[in-house]
N, C-alpha and C positions, 0 to 999 in steps of 0.2 A: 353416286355422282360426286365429283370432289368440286372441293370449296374454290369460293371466285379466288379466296387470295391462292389455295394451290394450283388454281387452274393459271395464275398470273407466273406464279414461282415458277411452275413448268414450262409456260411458255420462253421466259426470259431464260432458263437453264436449255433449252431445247436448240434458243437460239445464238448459246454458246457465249451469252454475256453474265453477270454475276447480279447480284442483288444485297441489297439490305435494307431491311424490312421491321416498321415497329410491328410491335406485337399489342394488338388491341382487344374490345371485347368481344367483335367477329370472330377469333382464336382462340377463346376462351382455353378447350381442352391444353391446347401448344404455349400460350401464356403461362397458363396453372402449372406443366410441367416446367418449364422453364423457373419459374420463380422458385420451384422444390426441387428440385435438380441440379441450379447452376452451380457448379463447381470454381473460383475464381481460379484459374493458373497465372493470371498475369493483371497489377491493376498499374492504373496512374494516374494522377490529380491534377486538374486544372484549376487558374483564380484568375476570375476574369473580371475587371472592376468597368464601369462606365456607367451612365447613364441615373445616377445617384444611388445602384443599387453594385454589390461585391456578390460575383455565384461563384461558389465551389462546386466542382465536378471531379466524383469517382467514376472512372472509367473498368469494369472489371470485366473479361472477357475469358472462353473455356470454351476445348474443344472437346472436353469429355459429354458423349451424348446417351451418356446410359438415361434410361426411364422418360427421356424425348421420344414423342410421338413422329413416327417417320412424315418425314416435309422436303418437299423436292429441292435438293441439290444441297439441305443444308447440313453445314461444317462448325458455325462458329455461333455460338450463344453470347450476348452483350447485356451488362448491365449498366444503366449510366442511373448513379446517386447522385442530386441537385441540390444543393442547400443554397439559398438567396437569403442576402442583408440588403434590405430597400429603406431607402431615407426619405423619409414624407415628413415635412417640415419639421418636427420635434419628435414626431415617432420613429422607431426603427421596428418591422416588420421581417419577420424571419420565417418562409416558408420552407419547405421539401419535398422533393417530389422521385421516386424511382419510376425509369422506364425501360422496357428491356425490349432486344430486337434480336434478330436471326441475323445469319447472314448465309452466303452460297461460296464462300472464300476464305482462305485464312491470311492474316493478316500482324501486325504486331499491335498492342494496345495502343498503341502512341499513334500508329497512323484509323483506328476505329474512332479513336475520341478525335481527331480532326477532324472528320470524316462526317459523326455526327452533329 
């Protein structure tokens, strides 16, 4: 019996609309290949300032799908790297965070990191 998220990914592929999808620990197997896998062919950087804090965002994206576990409809493997500078009164606070998604379309990087 295939998983609630393939059963969603198929539905939405079935009903001839597209998708993008994080990848969390429900996907564990699809996640793990993904993170060893992903090939970047194409990246781009965001800086987005407000809010007293500055994030940078790597957008890296690959439609090479060798050693991916087959997943309905999908095309395009996403990496997005997070780096945040947050300003709390006299501290500065610098986290990180990668998350990676699927998707069912291809796309250029520039419109994935909008996107996300």
């Amino acid at each position: 019996m295939p998983s609630a998220p393939k059963k969603t990914a198929t539905a939405i592929i079935d009903s001839h609309n597209d998708y993008i999808g994080a990848l969390k620990g429900n996907q564990s197997g699809l996640l793990a290949a993904v993170v060893a896998n992903l090939q970047p062919q194409a990246t781009t950087q965001q800086i987005n300032k407000g809010h007293g804090r500055i994030e940078k965002r790597t957008v890296s994206i690959s439609h090479i799908l060798d050693g991916i576990p087959d997943f309905p409809g999908l095309q395009t493997l996403i990496r997005v790297q997070s780096e945040r500078l947050v300003h709390r009164a006299t501290i500065f606070e610098v986290s990180t965070e990668t998350r990676y998604y699927v998707a069912s379309f291809i796309d250029t990087v520039q419109a994935f990191a909008a996107r996300i």
